[in-house]
C-alpha positions in Angstrom: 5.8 -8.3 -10.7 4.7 -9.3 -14.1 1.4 -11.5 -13.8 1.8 -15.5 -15.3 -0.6 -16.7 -17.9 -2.3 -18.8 -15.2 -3.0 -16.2 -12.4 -4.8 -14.1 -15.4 -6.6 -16.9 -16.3 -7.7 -17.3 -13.0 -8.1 -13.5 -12.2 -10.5 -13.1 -15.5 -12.6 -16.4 -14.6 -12.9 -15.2 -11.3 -13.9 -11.6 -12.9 -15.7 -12.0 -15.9 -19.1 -12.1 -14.5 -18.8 -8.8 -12.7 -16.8 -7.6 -15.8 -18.9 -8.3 -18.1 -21.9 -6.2 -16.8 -19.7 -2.9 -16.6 -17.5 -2.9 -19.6 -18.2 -1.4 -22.5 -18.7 -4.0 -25.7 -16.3 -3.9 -28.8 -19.7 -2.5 -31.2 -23.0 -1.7 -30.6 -25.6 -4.2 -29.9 -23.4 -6.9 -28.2 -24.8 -8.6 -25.7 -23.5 -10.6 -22.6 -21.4 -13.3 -23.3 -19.1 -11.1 -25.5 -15.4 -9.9 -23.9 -15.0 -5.9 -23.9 -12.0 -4.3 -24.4 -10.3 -2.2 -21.7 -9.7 1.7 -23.3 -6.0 3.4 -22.7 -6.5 6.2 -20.4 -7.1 9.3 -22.4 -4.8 11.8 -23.0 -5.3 14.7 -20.4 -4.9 18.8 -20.0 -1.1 19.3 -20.7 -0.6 16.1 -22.4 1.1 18.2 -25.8 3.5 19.5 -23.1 6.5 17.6 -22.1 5.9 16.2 -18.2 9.2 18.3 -17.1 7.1 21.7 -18.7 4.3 21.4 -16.7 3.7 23.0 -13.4 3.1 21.1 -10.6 -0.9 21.9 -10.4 -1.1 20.8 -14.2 0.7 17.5 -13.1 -1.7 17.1 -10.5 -4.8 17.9 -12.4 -3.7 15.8 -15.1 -3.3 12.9 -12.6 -6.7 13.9 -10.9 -8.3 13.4 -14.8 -6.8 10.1 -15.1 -8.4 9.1 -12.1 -11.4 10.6 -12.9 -11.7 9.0 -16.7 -14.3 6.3 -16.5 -12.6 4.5 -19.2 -9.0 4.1 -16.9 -8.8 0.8 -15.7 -7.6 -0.7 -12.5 -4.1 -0.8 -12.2 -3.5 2.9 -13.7 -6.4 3.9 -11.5 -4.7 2.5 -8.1 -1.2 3.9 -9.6 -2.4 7.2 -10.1 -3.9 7.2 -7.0 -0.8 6.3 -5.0 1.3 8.6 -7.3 -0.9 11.5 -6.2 -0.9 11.0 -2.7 3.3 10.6 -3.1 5.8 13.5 -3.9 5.8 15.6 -7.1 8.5 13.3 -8.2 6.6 10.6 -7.7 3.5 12.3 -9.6 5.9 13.5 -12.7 7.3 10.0 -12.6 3.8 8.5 -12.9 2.7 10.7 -16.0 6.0 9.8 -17.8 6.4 6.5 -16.8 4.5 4.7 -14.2 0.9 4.9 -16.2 2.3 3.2 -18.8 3.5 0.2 -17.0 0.5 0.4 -15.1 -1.6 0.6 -18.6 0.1 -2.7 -19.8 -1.4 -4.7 -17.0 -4.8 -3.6 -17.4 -4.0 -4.3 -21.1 -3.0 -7.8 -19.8 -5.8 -8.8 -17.6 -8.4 -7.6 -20.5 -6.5 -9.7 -23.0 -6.9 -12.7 -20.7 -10.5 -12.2 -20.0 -11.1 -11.9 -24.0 -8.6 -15.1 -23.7 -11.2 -16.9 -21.3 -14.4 -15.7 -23.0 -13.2 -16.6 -26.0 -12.4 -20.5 -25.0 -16.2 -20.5 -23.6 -17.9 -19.8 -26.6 -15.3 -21.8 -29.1 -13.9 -18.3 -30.9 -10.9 -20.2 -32.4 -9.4 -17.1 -34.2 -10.1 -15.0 -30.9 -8.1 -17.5 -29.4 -5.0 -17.7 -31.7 -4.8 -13.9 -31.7 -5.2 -13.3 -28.3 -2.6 -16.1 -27.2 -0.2 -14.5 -29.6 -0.8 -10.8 -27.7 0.1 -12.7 -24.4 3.0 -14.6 -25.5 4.1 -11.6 -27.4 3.5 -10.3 -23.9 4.6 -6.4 -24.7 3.0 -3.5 -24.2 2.6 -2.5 -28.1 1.4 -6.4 -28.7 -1.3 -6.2 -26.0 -2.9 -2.7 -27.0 -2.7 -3.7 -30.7 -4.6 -7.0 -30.0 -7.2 -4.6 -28.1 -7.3 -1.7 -30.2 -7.3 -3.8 -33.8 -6.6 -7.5 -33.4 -9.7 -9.0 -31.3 -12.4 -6.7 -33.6 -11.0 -8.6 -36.4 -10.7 -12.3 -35.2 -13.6 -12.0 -34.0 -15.1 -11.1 -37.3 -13.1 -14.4 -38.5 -15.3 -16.2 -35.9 -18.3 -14.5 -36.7 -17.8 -15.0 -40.5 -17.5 -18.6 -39.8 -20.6 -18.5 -37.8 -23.0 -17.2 -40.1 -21.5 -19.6 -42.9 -22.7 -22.7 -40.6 -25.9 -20.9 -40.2 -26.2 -21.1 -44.1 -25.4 -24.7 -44.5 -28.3 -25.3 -42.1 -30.6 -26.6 -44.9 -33.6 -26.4 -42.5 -33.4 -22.5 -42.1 -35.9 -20.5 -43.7 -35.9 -18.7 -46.5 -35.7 -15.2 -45.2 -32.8 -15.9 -42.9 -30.4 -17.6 -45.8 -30.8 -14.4 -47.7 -30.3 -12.5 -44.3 -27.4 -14.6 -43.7 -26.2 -14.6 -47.3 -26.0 -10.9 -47.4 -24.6 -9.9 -44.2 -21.2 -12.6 -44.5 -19.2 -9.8 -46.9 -20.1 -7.5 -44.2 -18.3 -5.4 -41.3 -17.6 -6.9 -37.7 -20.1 -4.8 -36.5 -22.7 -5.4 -39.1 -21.8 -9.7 -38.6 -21.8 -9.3 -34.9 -25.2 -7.8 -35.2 -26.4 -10.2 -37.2 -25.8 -13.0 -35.1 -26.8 -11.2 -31.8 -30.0 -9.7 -32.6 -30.8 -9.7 -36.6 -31.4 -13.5 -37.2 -33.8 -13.5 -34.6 -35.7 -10.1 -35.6 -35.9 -12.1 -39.1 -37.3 -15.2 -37.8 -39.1 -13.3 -35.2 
């Protein structure tokens, strides 16, 4: 059953303290308080060969990868699990099929956590994208916004951020020109920035 807007809203607040102390941040150097993005299961041994080609050991030890990939998230976890303690039907349906479906609702629930992050620290163009992701509410929509869209707003955010920093007039000199030359930059370099190089220049 496909998960409403309001119990991922409650699943991520009820989450995202746990959550964010074992995900993995969108760039280096981002500290709490910042939503991490949920990985697609990597592709695993047999994956250039069509499901229906494979023997039944490679569709099991491509199964036991998934399940072994740090990066897979819950819901294709517990489907690869239950797929590999089913049939070899249900294990060759999984790889074709299930993990897939199964991907999209991790994909959901990370979007929504981004979603609820996001409204706690006031990211407005973390917002609009990610609301567009869930009312787009497929599967290509809700990886994109992960993979692309959310590093991006939230340079928008960022941008903004270090632009309000500059219109301080009671900053010092050394952090205008810090600020002033990091706004052009990339999301990383801006997220940086605001997380740990304002304060190394003020330091």
């Amino acid at each position: 059953m496909r998960l409403t807007r309001a119990a991922l809203t409650i699943a991520a607040t009820a989450l995202a303290p746990a959550l964010l102390l074992t995900t993995p941040a969108f760039a280096a150097g981002t500290a709490v308080g910042t939503a991490a993005t949920v990985t697609a299961p990597s592709d695993t041994a047999g994956a250039t060969t069509p499901v229906d080609e494979m023997s039944d050991d490679d569709v099991r030890v491509a199964i036991a990868r998934i399940i072994a990939d740090p990066d897979t998230g819950k819901a294709v976890h517990a489907a690869a699990q239950a797929a590999l303690d089913g049939t070899i039907e249900d294990q060759r349906y999984f790889l074709e099929t299930g993990r897939w479906i199964a991907q999209a609702e991790d994909d959901r629930v990370a979007v929504a956590r981004i979603l609820f992050l996001a409204t706690k620290n006031g990211d407005k163009a973390v917002i609009r994208e990610a609301n567009e992701a869930l009312d787009a509410g497929t599967p290509e929509a809700l990886r994109a916004f992960l993979e692309t869209g959310y590093r991006l707003a939230q340079a928008e955010d960022d941008r903004v951020a270090v632009a309000r920093i500059l219109a301080d007039p009671a900053i010092s000199d050394a952090l205008r020109a810090a600020a002033a030359d990091v706004i052009d930059g990339t999301p990383e370099e801006l997220r940086y920035f605001l997380e740990v190089g304002r304060y190394e220049v003020d330091g």
